[in-house]
FIKEDREN-80620 format. One record per residue (C-alpha): x, y, z. Coordinates in steps of 0.5 Angstrom, whole numbers, plus 500, padded with zeros to 3 digits. Layout:
<recs>
XYZ;...
</recs>
This chain:
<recs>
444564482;440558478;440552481;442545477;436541480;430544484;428538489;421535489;416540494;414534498;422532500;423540501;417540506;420535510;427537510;425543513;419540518;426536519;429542520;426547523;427545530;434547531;433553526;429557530;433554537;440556533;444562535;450566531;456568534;460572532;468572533;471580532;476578538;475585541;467585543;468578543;473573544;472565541;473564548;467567550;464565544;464557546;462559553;456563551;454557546;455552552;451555557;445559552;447566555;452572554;459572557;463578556;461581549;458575546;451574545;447568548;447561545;440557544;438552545;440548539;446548534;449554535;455557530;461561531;464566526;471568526;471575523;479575527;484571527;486568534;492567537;491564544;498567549;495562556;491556557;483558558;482557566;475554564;479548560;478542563;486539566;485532561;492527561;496532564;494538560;490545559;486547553;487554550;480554549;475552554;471546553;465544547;459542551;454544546;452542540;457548535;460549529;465554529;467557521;470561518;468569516;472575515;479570519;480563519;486562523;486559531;494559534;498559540;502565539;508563535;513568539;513562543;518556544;516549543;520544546;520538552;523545557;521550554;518556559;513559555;506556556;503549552;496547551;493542547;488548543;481545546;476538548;471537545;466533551;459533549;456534543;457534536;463540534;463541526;471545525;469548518;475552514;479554519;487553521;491551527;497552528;503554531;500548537;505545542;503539547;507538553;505534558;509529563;502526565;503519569;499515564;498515556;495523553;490523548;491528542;496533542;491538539;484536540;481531545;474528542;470524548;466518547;460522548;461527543;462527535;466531531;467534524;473536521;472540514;476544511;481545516;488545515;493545521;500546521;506546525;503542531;509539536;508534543;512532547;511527553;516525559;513520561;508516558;505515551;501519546;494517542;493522536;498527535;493532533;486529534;484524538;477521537;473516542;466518538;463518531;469522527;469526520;475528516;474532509;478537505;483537511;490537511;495537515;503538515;509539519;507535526;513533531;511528536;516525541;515520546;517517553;512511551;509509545;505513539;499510536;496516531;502521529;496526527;489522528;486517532;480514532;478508537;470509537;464510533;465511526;470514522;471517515;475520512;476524504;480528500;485530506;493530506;498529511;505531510;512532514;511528520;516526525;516521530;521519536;517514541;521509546;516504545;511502539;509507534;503504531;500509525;505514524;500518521;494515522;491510527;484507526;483501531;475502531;469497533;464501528;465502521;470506517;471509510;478512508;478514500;483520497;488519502;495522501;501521507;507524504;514524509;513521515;519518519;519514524;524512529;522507535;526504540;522497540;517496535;513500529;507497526;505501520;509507518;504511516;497508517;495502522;488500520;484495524;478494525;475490532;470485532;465483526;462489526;468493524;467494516;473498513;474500506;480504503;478507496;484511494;490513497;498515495;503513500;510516499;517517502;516514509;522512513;520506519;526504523;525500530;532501533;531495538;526491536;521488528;517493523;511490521;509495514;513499514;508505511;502501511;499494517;491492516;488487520;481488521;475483525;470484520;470485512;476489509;476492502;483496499;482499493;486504489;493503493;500507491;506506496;513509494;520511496;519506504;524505507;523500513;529497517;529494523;534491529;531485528;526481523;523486518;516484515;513488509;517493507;511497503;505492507;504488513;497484513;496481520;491475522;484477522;480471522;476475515;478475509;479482505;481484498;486489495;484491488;488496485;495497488;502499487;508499490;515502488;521502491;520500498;525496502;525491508;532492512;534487518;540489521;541482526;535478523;531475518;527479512;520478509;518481504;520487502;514489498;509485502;508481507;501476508;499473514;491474513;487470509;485474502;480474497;484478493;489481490;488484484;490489478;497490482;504491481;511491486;516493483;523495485;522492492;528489497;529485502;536485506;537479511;542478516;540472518;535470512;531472507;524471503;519474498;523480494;516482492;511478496;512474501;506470503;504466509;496465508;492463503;491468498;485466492;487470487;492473485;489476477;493481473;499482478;506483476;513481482;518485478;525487478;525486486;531482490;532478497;539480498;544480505;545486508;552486509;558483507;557479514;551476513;549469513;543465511;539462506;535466500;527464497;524467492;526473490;520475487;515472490;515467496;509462499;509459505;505455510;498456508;493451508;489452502;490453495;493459491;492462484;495466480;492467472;496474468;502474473;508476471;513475475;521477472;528480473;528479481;534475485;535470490;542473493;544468498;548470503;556469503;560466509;567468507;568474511;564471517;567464517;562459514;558456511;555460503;548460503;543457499;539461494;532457491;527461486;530467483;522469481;518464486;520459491;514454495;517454501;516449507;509448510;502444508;502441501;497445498;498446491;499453488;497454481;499458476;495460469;497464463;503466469;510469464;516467469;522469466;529472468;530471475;536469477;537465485;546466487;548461492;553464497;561462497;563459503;570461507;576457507;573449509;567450509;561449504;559453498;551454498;548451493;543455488;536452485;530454480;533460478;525461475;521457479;523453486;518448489;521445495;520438500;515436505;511434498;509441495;505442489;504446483;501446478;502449471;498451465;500455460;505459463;512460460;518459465;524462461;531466462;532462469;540463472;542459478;549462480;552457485;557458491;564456487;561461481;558455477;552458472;547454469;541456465;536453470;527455469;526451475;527446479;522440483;523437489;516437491;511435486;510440479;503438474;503441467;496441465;498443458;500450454;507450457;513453454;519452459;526454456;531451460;527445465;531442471;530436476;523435477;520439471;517435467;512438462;510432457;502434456;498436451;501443448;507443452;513446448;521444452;527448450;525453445;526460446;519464447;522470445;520475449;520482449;523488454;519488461;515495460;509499459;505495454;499499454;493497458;484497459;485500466;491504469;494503476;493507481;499511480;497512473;501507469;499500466;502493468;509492466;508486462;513482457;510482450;511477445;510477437;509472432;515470432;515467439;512460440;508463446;504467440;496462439;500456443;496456449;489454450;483459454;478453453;483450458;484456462;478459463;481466462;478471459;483477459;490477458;494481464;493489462;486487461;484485454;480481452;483474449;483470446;487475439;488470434;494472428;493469423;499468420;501463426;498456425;493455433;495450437;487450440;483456440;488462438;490464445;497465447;502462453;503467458;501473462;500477455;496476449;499479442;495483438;495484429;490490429;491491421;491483421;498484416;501479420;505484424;503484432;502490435;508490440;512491434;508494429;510501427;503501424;498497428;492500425;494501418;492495413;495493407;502495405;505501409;510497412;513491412;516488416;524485415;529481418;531488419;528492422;522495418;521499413;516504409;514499403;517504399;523505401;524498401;523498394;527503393;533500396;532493392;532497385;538500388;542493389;539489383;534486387;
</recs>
């Protein structure tokens, strides 16, 4: 075979003088499970000397081949008893890579039941104590962990020492189940206390039951550095009495760690107390800890804590050192708690260091409370952020008994940027017929944070603010504020909104029983309430607002201020409230912007998941169409990531031919027609016309006019 690239002599020279050592100390074992076993194997590894049919190890980093398939029937006498169990191979004290030859396959003989009673035997399959293990194209299967060990057990397949490293490559395990009497378990199939490496890997059909609490339900990592690339999880299962925290993946390390290509599929949780992450748990101790998530899809998880709160019910970060989330899908979550549910999708928690989201998508998750309050049934913010940009959360939900916020987003922490994002289409809403209590911000809801927030190209449209309705429970209606954004209560720290498109939303008030108030609703759009919060607006558009009160009273209502709103300028408000006073340069009231259907618009980059922003479009017809100001905005691209500003000729500018909102039109062929409309963007001149209509070929068009004498 011919090489691509031939390295330098020189580097070659030194990678072999590097080398050379180990080679010449290295010894090959080979696994024909007759002569010799993968047992012996490792023994003989261990010790540099032969055991039973198998040669001896060297000094250096050995290897074992597997030409047959092991199935391991008994717990290996020469295994150490750790955390309540045996191993089914004895320990790793060697440096040792085991790989895959003519076999791949390590199992407990799968004639074997696997429950908390069973009879038959249960191990762990094996412990690596010292060293560095590297696991390369070979399967697990068939495992099952059984301990009623008085304290917490550590990895229900593979225990790693803080002594040790370890390298999964390739591997693929299956049909793992654990099951603890008494106590908790971390990592349902590794647990690593040193450096860890996880590539090409996946892992299916893991069954974890647990007397205590579950952090990991297949990895955990709790030292050195961890990195994991292009591995699956997929078809877990959890019941815990305790916490569950990473229903798939744990990370709570001090040292760096880097996770890209991640995919967890089917992961259901069940805890009796808390769940604080569905799917994965990341967090980073001390400022040393750098994590980086660059890729990963999340899909199909149901979190449910049956006694107590779901803090992300697929996802929960919190990291002492920088973090950075890029490239991040999560769809189809399912989080319902006893209590108050916060982050349907995603919990971020106070870290003392900021962090970033670049890249992400969220599609139908949901934040259910069954007797308490819900925050965010897509997001829920409590660290301080850079970032988060290039984002989409769509069909999100947060269903309250007590009270409700942040259909999309709730955010409790500064966020500096929120650029090129869209709420869309989610809800606050009460769970039951019986629930009580207020709504805010069906789609977006900032709240005690003590410095500014900034949002430029974000659209923010068809979400509810569903109060909740006293006339089952015999009080009083709830109130509903901010069918699209609500400011809440807090620190008076602006909130600004640039080239935001914030349009039909709707807030609905609750009725009240029988002697008792209706609620009221407010700021069908935008709401910003007392204790003097501010926002300020440039060239955002505020359109197609309803406010819904409790006796069944519909108003047209964009937004209303209780706090204090500044326009600087470029504003297109159809329906103002109380408070909403736009009267600066380029501002426009009451008229229709004339936007188009929510949809996919196209785009410069796409989502993680494949698809572009959902955005609402304008045409020439609209006066949001060269009516704003990018001098004034200092903004260069629109939501989808084109450039701005694109001036259409036939609409006379206002400054500098940008437009009003999170959209700027295009007239590719300059015929006057703007792209979202146009059947023929890129053909100049007469092919087709545009008519009160429809459009028409011009031909057509003629035809028809010579036809009727026109």
């Amino acid at each position: 075979m011919r090489h691509a690239h031939r390295p330098r002599t020189f580097l070659s020279l030194l990678a072999l003088c590097a080398l050379l050592p180990s080679l010449l100390d290295a010894a090959t074992i080979t696994v024909d499970g007759v002569t010799c076993t993968l047992g012996d194997a490792i023994v003989a590894a261990n010790t540099d000397a032969a055991v039973g049919g198998c040669p001896a190890g060297d000094a250096g980093h050995d290897t074992i081949v597997l030409d047959a398939d092991v199935t391991l029937a008994a717990a290996d006498p020469r295994s150490t008893l750790f955390t309540g169990s045996p191993s089914g191979l004895p320990d790793v004290t060697d440096d040792l890579t085991i790989t895959a030859g003519v076999a791949d396959l390590i199992q407990r003989d799968p004639a074997f039941a696997c429950d908390v009673a069973t009879a038959d035997p249960t191990f762990r399959f094996l412990i690596n104590a010292s060293g560095v293990l590297t696991l390369e194209n070979l399967r697990f299967e068939n495992g099952c962990f059984v301990t009623d060990f008085a304290a917490t057990s550590a990895g229900g397949g593979i225990y790693s020492d803080f002594d040790a490293e370890i390298h999964l490559l390739g591997v693929t395990v299956r049909n793992l189940a654990a099951f603890t009497t008494l106590e908790g378990l971390i990592g349902g199939f590794l647990w690593s206390e040193g450096p860890t490496r996880v590539v090409d890997s996946v892992f299916e059909d893991v069954t974890l039951t647990s007397a205590d609490a579950v952090l990991g339900g297949v990895l955990a990592s709790t030292q050195g550095t961890f990195t994991l690339a292009n591995t699956q999880m997929r078809r877990v299962q959890i019941a815990a009495s305790n916490v569950v925290r990473g229903g798939a993946l744990y990370l709570g390390n001090s040292s760096p760690s880097a996770v890209a290509d991640l995919v967890v599929e089917d992961v259901t949780v069940e805890s009796d107390s808390f769940v604080t992450g569905g799917a994965l748990y990341v967090r980073g101790l001390g400022a040393s800890a750098q994590v980086t998530v660059n890729g990963a899809t999340v899909r199909r998880v149901a979190a449910t804590a049956t006694g107590s709160t779901v803090r992300g019910g697929a996802l929960y970060f919190e990291n002492g050192g920088a973090r950075d989330v890029r490239a991040l899908a999560v769809a189809t979550v399912q989080a319902a708690a006893q209590t108050d549910c916060l982050g349907g999708a995603l919990y971020a928690a106070p870290s003392g260091q900021d962090f970033s989201i670049e890249g992400l998508t969220v599609d139908d998750a949901a934040c259910v409370s069954a007797a308490g309050a819900a925050r965010g049934g897509g997001l829920y913010i409590d660290a301080a952020m850079t970032q988060l940009r290039d984002c989409a959360v769509r069909g999100a939900r947060a269903a309250f008994f007590t009270e409700g916020a942040g259909g999309a987003l709730y955010a409790r922490a500064v966020i500096d940027r929120i650029a090129r994002c869209s709420f869309v289409d989610s809800a606050v809403e009460p769970v039951d017929a019986t629930s009580r209590g207020s709504a805010r911000g069906g789609g977006v809801f900032f709240t005690d944070f003590q410095e500014s927030a900034r949002l430029r190209n974000v659209t923010v449209a068809g979400n509810l603010a569903v109060a909740g309705d006293g006339v089952v429970s015999g009080a009083a209606g709830g109130d509903a504020s901010g069918g699209g954004l609500a400011v809440g209560v807090g620190d008076p720290t602006p909130v600004f909104l640039t080239h935001v498109t914030l349009a039909d939303n709707m807030a609905i008030a609750g009725a009240g029983a029988d002697g008792f108030a209706d609620g009221v609703a407010e700021g069908g759009g935008l709401h910003v309430g007392d204790f003097a919060q501010v926002a300020v607006l440039d060239n955002t558009i505020l359109a197609d607002g309803i406010a819904v009160a409790g006796d069944g009273a519909i108003t047209d209502s964009d937004c209303l201020i209780r706090g204090t709103l500044g326009s600087q300028g470029f504003n297109l408000v159809e329906h103002p409230g109380d408070g909403c006073d736009f009267a600066q340069r380029g501002d426009i009231v009451g008229l229709d912007p004339r936007l188009r259907v929510l949809g996919d618009y196209g785009c410069a980059a796409p989502l993680p998941d494949g698809g572009c922003l959902p955005t609402m479009a304008i045409d020439q017809t609209s006066w949001a169409v060269d009516g704003g100001s990018c001098a004034d905005s200092n903004v260069a691209f629109d939501a989808r990531g084109f450039l701005r500003r694109q001036d259409v000729a036939v609409v006379p500018n206002s400054v500098d031919g940008c437009d009003v909102g999170a959209y700027e039109a295009f007239d590719s062929d300059a015929d006057g027609v703007t792209d979202a409309v146009d059947p023929c963007p890129n053909d100049p001149g007469d092919a087709c016309v545009l008519f009160a209509d429809g459009f028409e070929t011009a031909a057509t068009h003629l035809w028809s006019a010579i036809e009727s004498g026109g």
